[in-house]
C-alpha positions as a printed NumPy array, in Angstrom:
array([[-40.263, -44.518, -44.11 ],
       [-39.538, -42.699, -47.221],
       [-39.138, -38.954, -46.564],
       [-40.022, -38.   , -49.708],
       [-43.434, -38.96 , -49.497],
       [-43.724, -37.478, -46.034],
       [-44.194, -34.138, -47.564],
       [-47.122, -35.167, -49.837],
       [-48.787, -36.992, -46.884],
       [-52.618, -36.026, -46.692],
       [-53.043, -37.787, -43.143],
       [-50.748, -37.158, -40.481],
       [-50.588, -39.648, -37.19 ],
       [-51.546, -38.237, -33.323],
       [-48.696, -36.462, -31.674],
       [-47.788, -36.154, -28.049],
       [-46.171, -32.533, -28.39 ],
       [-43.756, -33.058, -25.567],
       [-42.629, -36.728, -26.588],
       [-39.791, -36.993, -29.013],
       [-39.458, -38.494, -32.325],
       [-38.447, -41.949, -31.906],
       [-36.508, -41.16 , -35.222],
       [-35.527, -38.54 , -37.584],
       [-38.549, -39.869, -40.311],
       [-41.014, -39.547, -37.329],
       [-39.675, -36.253, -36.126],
       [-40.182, -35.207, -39.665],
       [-43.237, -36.604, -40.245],
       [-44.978, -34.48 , -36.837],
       [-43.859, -31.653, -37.466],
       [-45.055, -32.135, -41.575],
       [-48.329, -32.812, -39.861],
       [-48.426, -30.002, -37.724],
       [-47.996, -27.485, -40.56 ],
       [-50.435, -28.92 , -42.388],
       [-52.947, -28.129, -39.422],
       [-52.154, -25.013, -39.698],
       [-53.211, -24.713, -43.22 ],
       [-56.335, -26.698, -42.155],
       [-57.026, -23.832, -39.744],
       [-56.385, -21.312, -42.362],
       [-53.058, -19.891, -41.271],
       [-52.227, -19.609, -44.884],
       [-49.485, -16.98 , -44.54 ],
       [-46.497, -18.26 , -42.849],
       [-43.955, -15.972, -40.781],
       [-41.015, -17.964, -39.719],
       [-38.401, -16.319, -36.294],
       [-35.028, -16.854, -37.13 ],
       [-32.176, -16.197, -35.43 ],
       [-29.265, -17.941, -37.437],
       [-28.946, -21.048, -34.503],
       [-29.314, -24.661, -35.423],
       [-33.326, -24.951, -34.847],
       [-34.637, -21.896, -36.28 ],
       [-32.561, -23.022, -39.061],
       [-33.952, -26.416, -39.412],
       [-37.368, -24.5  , -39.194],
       [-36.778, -22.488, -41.712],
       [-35.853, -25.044, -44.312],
       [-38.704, -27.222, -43.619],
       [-41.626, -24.245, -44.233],
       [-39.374, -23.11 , -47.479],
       [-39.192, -26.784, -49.193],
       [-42.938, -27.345, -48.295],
       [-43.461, -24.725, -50.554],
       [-40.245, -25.61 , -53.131],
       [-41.984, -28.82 , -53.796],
       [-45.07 , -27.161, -54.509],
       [-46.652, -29.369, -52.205],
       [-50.67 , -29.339, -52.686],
       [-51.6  , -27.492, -49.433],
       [-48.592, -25.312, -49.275],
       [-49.149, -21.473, -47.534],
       [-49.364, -18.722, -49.721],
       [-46.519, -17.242, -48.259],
       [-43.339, -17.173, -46.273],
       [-41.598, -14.224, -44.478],
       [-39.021, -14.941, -42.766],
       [-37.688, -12.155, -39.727],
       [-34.196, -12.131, -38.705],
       [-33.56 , -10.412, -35.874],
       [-29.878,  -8.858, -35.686],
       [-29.296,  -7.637, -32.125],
       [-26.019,  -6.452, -33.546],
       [-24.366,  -8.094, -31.388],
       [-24.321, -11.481, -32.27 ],
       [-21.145, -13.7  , -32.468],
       [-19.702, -12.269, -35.845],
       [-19.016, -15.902, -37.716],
       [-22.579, -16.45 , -36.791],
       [-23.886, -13.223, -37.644],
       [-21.936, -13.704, -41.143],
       [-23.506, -17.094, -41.322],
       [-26.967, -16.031, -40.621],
       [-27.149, -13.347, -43.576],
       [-25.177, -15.58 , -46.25 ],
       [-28.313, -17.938, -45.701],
       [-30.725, -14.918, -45.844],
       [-28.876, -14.3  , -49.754],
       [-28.807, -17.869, -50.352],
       [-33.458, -18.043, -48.993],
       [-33.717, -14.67 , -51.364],
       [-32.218, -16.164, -54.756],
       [-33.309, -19.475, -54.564],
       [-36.923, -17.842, -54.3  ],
       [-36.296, -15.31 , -57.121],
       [-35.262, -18.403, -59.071],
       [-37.709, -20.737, -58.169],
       [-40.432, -17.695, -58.406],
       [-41.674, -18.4  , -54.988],
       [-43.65 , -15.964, -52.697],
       [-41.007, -16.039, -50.027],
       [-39.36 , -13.047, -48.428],
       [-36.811, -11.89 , -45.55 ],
       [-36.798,  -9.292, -43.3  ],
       [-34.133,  -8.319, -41.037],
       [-35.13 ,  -5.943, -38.073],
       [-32.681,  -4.441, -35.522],
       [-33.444,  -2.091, -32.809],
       [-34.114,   1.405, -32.856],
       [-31.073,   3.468, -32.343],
       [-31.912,   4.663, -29.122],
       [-33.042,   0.984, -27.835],
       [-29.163,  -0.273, -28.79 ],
       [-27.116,  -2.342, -26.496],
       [-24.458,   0.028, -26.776],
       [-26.651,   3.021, -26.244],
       [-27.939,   1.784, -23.123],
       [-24.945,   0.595, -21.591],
       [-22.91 ,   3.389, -23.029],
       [-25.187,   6.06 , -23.121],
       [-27.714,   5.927, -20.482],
       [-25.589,   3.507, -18.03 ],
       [-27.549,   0.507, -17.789],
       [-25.535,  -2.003, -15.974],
       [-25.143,  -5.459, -17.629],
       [-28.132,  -7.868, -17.819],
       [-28.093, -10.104, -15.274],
       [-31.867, -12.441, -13.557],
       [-32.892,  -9.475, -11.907],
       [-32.404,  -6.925, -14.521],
       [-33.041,  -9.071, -17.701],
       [-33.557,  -5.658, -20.095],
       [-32.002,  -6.701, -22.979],
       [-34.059,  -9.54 , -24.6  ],
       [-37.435,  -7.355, -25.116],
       [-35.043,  -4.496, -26.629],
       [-33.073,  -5.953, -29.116],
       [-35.512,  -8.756, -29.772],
       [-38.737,  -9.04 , -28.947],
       [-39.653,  -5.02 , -29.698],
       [-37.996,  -5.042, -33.338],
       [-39.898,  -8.432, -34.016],
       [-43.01 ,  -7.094, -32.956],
       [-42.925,  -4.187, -35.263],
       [-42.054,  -6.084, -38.399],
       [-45.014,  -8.05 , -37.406],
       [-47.305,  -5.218, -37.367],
       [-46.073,  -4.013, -40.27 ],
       [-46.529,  -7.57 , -42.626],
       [-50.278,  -7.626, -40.552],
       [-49.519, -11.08 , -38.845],
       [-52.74 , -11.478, -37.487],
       [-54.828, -12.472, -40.466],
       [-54.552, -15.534, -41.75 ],
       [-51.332, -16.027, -40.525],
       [-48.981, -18.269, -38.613],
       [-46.036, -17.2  , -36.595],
       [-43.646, -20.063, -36.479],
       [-40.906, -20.263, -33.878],
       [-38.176, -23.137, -33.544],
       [-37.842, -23.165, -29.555],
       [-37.699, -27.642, -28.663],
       [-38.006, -29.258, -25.826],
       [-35.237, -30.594, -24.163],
       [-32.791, -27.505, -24.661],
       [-32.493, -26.748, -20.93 ],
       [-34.232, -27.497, -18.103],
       [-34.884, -23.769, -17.803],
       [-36.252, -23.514, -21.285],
       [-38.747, -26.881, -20.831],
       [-40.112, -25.081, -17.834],
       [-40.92 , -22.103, -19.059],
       [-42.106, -23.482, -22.02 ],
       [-44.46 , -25.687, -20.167],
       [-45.52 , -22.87 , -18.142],
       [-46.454, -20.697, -21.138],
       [-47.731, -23.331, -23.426],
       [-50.963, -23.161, -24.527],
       [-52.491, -25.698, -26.867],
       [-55.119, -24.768, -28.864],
       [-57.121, -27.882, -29.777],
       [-56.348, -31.719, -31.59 ],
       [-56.398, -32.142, -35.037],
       [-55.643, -34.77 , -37.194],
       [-52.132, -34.452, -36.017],
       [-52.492, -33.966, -32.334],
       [-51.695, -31.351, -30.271],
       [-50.227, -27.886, -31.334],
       [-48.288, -25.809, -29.04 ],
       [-48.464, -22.273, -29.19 ],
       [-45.603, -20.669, -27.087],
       [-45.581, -16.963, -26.515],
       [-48.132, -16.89 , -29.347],
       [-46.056, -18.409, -31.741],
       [-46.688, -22.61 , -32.994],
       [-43.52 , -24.343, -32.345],
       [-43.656, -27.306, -34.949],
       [-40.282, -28.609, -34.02 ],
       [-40.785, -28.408, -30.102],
       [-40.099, -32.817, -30.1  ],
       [-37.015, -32.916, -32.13 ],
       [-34.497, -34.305, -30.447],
       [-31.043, -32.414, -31.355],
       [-29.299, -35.487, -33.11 ],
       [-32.276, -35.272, -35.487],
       [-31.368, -31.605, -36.004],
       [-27.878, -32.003, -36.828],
       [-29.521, -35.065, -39.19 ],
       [-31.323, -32.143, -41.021],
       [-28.631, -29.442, -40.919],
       [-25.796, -32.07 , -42.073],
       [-27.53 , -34.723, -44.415],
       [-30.965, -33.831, -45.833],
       [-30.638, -29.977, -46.108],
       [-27.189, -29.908, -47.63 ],
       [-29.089, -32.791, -50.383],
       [-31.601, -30.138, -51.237],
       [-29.234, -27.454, -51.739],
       [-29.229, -25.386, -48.62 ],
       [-26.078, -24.356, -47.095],
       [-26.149, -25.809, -43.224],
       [-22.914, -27.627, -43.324],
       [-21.377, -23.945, -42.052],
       [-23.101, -24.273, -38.647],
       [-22.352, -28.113, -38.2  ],
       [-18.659, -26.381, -38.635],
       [-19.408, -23.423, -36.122],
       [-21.213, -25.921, -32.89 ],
       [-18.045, -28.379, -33.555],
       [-19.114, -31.145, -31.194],
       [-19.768, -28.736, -28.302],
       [-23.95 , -28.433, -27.384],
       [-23.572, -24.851, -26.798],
       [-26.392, -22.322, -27.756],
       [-24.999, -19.283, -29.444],
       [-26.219, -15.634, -29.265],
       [-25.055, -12.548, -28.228],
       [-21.231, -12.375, -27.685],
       [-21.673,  -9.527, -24.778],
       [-24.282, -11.874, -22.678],
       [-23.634, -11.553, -19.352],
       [-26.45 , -13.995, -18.526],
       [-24.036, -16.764, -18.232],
       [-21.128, -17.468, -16.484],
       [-19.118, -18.652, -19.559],
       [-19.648, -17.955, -23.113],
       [-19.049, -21.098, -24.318],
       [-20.263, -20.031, -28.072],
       [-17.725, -17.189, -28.086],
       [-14.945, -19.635, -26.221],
       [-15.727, -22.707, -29.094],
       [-15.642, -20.312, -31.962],
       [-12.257, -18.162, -30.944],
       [-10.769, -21.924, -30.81 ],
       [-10.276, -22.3  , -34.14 ],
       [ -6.671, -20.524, -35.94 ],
       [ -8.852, -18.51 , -38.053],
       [-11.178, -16.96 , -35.38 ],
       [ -8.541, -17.098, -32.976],
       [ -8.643, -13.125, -32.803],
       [-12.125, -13.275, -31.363],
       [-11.128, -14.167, -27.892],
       [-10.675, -10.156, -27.737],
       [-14.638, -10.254, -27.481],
       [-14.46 , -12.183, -24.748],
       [-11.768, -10.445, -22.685],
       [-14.429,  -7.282, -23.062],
       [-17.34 ,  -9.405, -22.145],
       [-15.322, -10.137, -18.98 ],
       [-14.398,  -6.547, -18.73 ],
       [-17.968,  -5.471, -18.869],
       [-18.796,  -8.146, -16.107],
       [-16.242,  -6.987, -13.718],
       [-17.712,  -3.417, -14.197],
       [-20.783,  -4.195, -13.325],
       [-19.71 ,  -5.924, -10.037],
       [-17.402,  -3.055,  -9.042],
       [-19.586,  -0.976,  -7.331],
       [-17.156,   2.188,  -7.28 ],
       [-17.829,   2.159, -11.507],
       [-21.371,   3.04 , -10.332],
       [-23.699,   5.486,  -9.126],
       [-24.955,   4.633,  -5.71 ],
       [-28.783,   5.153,  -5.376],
       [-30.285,   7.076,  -2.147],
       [-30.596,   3.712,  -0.866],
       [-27.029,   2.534,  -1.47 ],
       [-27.844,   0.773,  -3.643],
       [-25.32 ,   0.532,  -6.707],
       [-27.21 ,   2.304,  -9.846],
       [-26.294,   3.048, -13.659],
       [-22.693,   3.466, -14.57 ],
       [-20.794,   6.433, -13.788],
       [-20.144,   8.849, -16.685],
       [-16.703,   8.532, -16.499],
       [-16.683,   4.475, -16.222],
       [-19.203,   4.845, -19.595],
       [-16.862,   6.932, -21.242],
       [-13.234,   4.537, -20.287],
       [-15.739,   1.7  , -21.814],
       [-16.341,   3.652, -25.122],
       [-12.708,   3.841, -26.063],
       [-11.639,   0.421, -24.811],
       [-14.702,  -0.948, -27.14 ],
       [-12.747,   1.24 , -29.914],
       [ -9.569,  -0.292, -28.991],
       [-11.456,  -4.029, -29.147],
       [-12.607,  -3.089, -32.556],
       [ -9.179,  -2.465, -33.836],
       [ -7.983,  -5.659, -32.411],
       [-10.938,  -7.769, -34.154],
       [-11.247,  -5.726, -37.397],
       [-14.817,  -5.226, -37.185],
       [-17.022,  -2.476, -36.529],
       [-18.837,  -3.502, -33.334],
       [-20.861,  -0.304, -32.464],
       [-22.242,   1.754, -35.496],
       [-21.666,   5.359, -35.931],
       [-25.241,   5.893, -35.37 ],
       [-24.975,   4.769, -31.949],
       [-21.846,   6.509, -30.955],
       [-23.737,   9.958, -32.198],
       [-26.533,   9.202, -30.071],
       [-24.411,   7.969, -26.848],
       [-22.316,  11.123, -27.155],
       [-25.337,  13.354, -27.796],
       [-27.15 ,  12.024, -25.063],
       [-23.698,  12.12 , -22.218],
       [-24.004,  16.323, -23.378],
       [-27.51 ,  16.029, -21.298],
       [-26.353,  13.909, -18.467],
       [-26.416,  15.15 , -14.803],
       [-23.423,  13.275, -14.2  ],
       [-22.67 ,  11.219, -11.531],
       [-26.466,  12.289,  -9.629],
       [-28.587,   9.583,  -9.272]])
């Protein structure tokens, strides 16, 4: 199959959305297929989640050089929304933005109606700010706060502002196959709205997912061959996965038992200084679980963090930003933490 053509196809085959491509040309060729649906349905304004990780990546090249080769039903637009939690694993956080610069002059050269966004959350909605300031304990399955904070609220509001509703599609790169956990809830949240020429589309948390059947070889295939041939500068996160099939994200997640993002990226010489991360992502951990670095609730329950166990977590953060050489919590944040500990009541519950 020639890719080439695949983009000006005008009749896409019947897809399965939860069957794989049998090979990179047919993964390709869906997900082609699916976007043009979209168009069909008059979703002519594209807005495209990214969060710097191997398939939002992949997504976001294939919307941009649908509308680099001018194909004839190309959207009108492209926005693209990265969302920086600020405190995401810095080589991929450094990553993420150099392909943000690299998205914004290729479409000031090319003159092409696309444009980025990055959102972050509101001062007071920071990781450090809650943990720090207000004493949240670390996320865990019970107490999953941070994800609709630092994610889903900032994305939300960029949306409202760029008035995603009309005529537009929201494109996110979640697949199938990721994690058992991930193709449940996926499954469970799914909603297809309707065959086209092309099949099924999946709409997940009210986004389409075009790439939901690549398999991940076919999304190195992307990120390492093809991309890299059309200019686009992937071959840095074939560099930062290595050959491990980790998923990266924040470097304080406490949501797993292992960071083995932060643990793959601090083993290479020049990174090597970044296993100070996750001696503090441990230290956090341990915190959490120590129940006299708490408040205990009427119920004896352990509750936020003790003022004094927020403050000892402040200064070894500072101490951890020495170490690294990067500014991990923003002067912003510290005013507000240390504004807000002035109105505290202390260790009462």
């Amino acid at each position: 199959m020639d890719i080439e053509k695949i983009f000006t196809r005008k009749i896409f085959p019947l897809v399965d959305i939860q069957t794989p491509g049998e090979s990179f040309e047919e993964s390709l060729l869906r997900s082609v297929g699916l976007l043009h649906q979209a168009i069909q349905r008059n979703d002519k304004k594209w807005i495209v989640t990214y969060s710097g990780g191997k398939d939002s990546t992949l997504l976001t090249v294939l919307a941009c050089e649908i509308m680099r080769r001018e194909v004839e039903w190309a959207p009108d637009s492209i926005d693209i929304i990265y969302c920086d939690t600020l405190e995401e694993i810095p080589p991929m956080h450094d990553a993420a933005l150099k392909f943000l610069e690299f998205i914004n002059a290729f479409a000031k050269k090319k003159k092409l109606n696309i444009n980025t966004h990055i959102t972050r959350p509101d001062p007071d909605q920071t990781y450090w700010f809650l943990i720090l300031g207000k004493g949240y304990p670390t996320p865990h399955r019970r107490f999953w706060w941070c994800t609709e904070r630092l994610k889903i609220n900032p994305v939300k509001k960029k949306l409202a502002e760029l008035n995603h509703k009309e005529h537009n599609a929201v494109l996110t790169g979640v697949r199938f196959g990721e994690s058992d956990r991930r193709d449940g809830k996926m499954k469970k949240a799914a909603q297809c709205i309707g065959q086209g020429e092309c099949g099924q589309v999946l709409v997940y948390q009210g986004a389409l997912a075009p790439i939901a059947h690549w398999k991940t070889c076919h999304v190195w295939d992307m990120l390492a061959l093809y991309a890299p041939q059309w200019g686009y500068p992937t071959q840095i996160l074939t560099e930062l996965y290595g050959e491990s099939p980790v998923r990266f994200g924040c470097w304080t997640c406490t949501l797993v038992e292992k960071d083995q993002a932060l643990i793959t990226v601090a083993k290479k010489p020049e990174w090597q200084h970044f296993s100070a991360l996750s001696d503090f992502r441990q230290k956090l951990l341990n915190t959490t679980l120590d129940s006299d670095a708490r408040v205990i609730r009427p119920n004896g329950i352990p509750g936020r963090f003790k003022l004094s166990t927020r403050k000892m977590l402040l200064e070894e953060l500072k101490v951890v930003e020495n170490k690294v050489g990067l500014e991990l919590i923003y002067p912003v944040e510290e005013k507000k933490i240390r504004e807000y500990w002035k109105k505290d009541k202390g260790d009462i519950y």
